[in-house]
Each structure stands twice: as structure tokens, then as C-alpha cells.
C-alpha positions in Angstrom: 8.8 -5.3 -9.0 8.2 -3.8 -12.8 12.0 -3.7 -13.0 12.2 -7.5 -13.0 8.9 -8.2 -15.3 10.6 -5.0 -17.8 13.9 -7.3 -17.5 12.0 -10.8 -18.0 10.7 -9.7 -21.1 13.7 -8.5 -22.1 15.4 -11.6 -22.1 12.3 -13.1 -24.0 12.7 -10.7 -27.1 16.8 -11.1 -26.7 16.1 -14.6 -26.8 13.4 -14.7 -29.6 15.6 -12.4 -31.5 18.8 -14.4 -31.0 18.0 -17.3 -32.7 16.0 -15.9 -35.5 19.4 -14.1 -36.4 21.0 -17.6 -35.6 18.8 -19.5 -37.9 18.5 -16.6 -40.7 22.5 -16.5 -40.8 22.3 -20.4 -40.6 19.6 -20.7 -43.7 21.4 -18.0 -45.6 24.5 -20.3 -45.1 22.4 -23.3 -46.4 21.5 -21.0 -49.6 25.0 -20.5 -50.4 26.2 -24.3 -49.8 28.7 -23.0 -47.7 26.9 -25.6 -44.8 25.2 -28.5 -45.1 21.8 -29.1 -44.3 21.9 -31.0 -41.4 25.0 -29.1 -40.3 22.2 -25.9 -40.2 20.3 -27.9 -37.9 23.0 -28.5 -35.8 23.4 -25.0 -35.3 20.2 -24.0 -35.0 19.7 -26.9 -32.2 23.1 -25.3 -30.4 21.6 -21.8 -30.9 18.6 -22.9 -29.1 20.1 -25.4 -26.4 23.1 -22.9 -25.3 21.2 -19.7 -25.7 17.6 -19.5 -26.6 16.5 -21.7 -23.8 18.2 -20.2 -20.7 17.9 -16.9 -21.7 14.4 -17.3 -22.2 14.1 -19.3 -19.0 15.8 -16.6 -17.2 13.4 -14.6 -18.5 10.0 -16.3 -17.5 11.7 -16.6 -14.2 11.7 -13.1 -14.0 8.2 -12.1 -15.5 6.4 -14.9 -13.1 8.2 -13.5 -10.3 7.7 -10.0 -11.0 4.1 -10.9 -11.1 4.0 -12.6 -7.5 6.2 -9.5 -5.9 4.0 -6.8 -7.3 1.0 -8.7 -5.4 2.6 -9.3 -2.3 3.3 -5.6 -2.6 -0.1 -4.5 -3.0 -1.4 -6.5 -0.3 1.3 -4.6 1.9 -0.4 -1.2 1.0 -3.8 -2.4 1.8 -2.5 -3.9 5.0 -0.6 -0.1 5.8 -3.7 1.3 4.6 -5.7 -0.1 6.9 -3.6 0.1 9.4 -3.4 4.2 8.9 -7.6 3.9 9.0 -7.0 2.5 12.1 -5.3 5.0 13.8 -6.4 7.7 12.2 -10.1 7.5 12.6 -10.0 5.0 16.4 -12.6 3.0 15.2 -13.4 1.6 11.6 -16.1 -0.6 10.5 -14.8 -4.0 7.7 -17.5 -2.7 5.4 -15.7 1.0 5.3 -12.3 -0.4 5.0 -13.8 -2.8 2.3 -15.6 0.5 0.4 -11.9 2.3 0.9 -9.8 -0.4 -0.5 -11.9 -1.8 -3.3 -12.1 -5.1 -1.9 -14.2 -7.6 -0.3 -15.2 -7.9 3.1 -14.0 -11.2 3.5 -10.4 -10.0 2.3 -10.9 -7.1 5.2 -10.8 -10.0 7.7 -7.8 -12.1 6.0 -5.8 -8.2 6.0 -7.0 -7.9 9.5 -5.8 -11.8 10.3 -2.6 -11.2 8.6 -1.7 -8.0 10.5 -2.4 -9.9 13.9 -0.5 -12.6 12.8 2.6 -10.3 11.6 1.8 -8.5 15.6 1.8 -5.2 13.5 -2.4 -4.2 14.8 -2.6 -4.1 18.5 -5.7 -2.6 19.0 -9.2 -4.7 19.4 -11.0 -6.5 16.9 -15.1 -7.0 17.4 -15.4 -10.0 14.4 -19.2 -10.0 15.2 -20.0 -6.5 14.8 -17.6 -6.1 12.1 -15.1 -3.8 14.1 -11.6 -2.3 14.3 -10.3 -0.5 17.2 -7.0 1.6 17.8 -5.4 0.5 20.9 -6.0 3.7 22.4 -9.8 3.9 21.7 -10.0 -0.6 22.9 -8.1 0.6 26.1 -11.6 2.9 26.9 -13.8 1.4 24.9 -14.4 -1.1 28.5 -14.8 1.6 30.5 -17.2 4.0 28.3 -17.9 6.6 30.8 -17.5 10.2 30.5 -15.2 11.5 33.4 -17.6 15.0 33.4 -21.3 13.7 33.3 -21.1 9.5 33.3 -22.6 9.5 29.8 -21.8 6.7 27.4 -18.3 8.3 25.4 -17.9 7.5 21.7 -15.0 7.2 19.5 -14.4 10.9 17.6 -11.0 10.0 16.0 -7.7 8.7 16.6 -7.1 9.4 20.6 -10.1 11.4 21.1 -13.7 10.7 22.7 -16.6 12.7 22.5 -19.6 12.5 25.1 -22.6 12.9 23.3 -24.6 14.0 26.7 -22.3 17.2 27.4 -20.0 17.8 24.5 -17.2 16.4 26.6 -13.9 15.4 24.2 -11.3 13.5 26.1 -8.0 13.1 24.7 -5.9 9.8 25.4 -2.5 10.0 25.4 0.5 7.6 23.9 1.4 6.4 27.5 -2.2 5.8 28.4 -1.9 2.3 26.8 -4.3 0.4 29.9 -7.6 1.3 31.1 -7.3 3.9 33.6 -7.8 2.6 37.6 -10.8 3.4 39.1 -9.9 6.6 41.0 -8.2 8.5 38.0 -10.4 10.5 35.7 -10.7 8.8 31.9 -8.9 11.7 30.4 -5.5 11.2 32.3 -4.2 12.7 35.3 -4.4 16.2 36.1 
């Protein structure tokens, strides 16, 4: 979060600034014989033991953390954006979603490996070809017949098929999670 690394550097100025006023006040003291000289150290090695260092420490803390959260929090857009590709367009290809994110392809697969892992992508995933589908556009992708002319369907968008024989467009929908049985049309029941 920027609140933690605004915070965390903070504390480093607070810090920084705390015992340069401890050891000006302390020298100034010196100047004025009002304390020793090795009392002045004492102080300023009080100064920094008791304050200084854990407020500084506190601070690094929360810069170096700040740092890891704000990547683990971009890698959770690029894993939601991915995921919305997915279901918005049915099928996406690892070098599109690598173009669209501004990453590499091999960091397409480790999103794509993540989201599996965390069960949040149910859909298929062709590693060969290099492909993503929704679950609705995996559950026809093995049957890949148009319901009107036989033709080979293709993936238009999220839920919806096109035949590219006869202009056919069949829409799936959200309870249509298997591959339809062999006497019921691809597009549902009528």
C-alpha cells in the first residue's frame, strides 16, 4: 500500500531529524560547558539507541513492505484482468493477453498457473496452442457443431458462437455449464 511506504519514510525523516536536533542541542551544550564531552556522547548514543534506531527500523519495515504489497497488488489486477479477457471475449490467445498487460508470455502462463491454482479460472486451457477458454465457450468447444447446418462453430464472444457456414450465432447460457447430450440442440432447449 502507498500509505505504509508514505508512513515508512516518515519515520525515516522523524528519525533522521530527531537525532540531528538531539546531537545539535547536545554539541551546543558541549559549546557552553554545560556537559562534558563524553557526557555528549552519551547522549547522542541514547538518542540513537532509544530512538533513532527503532523508529527508523519501524520505518524500513514499512517502506520494504509497502514495496512487496504494492506488487502482490499488481499481480492481482493482471490476474482480474485476465480473468475479465476471459469472459468477456470466450477465447483469448497468451500472446494477446501478453500485448494487453505489458508483460511476457511466460508471465501469461505463471498468471494463468496461479489462477488454477487459487480455483478462481474454470474454463480450459490449450498450453500448446497458447489458449484460454471461458467455461462456457470449453463446454462446446468438444462438440463444435452448428445445431442449424453441422458447420464447424467458432467462438464470437463471451457465451456466444457464430457458424461461419450460415451466420448461425448460438448463445449459451449460465446453467449450460456441460456439453449438451446428444439429442438437445447446441443452443439449449427450446
Amino acid at each position: 500500500m502507498k500509505s505504509g511506504r508514505v508512513i515508512g519514510f516518515f519515520l525515516l525523516g522523524v528519525a533522521a531529524l530527531g537525532w540531528l536536533l538531539a546531537a545539535a542541542f547536545l554539541g551546543v551544550q558541549v559549546m557552553t560547558r554545560e556537559v562534558t564531552l563524553p557526557g555528549a556522547f552519551l547522549g547522542v548514543f541514547l538518542v540513537t539507541l532509544c530512538f533513532a534506531v527503532p523508529v527508523a527500523g519501524a520505518g524500513i519495515f514499512l517502506v520494504v513492505r509497502g514495496k512487496a504489497e504494492e506488487q502482490a497488488f499488481a499481480r492481482a489486477r493482471m490476474e482480474r484482468e485476465l480473468l475479465n479477457m476471459v469472459l468477456t471475449q470466450g477465447k483469448v490467445s497468451f500472446s494477446e493477453a501478453a500485448i494487453t498487460l505489458n508483460v511476457s508470455r511466460e508471465e501469461v502462463e505463471s498468471l494463468v498457473r496461479s489462477l488454477v491454482g487459487k480455483q478462481l479460472f474454470s474454463g480450459a486451457v490449450h498450453w500448446e496452442k497458447g489458449l484460454l477458454y471461458s467455461r462456457e465457450a470449453a463446454a462446446l468447444y468438444t462438440e463444435r457443431r452448428c445445431p442449424n447446418c453441422g458447420g464447424e462453430l467458432e467462438i464470437a464472444g463471451k457465451g456466444v458462437l457464430v457458424c461461419p457456414w450460415c451466420g448461425a450465432e448460438i448463445f449459451l447460457h449460465r446453467e449450460q455449464s456441460a456439453t449438451p447430450g446428444k439429442d438437445e440442440p447446441a443452443g439449449g432447449s427450446p
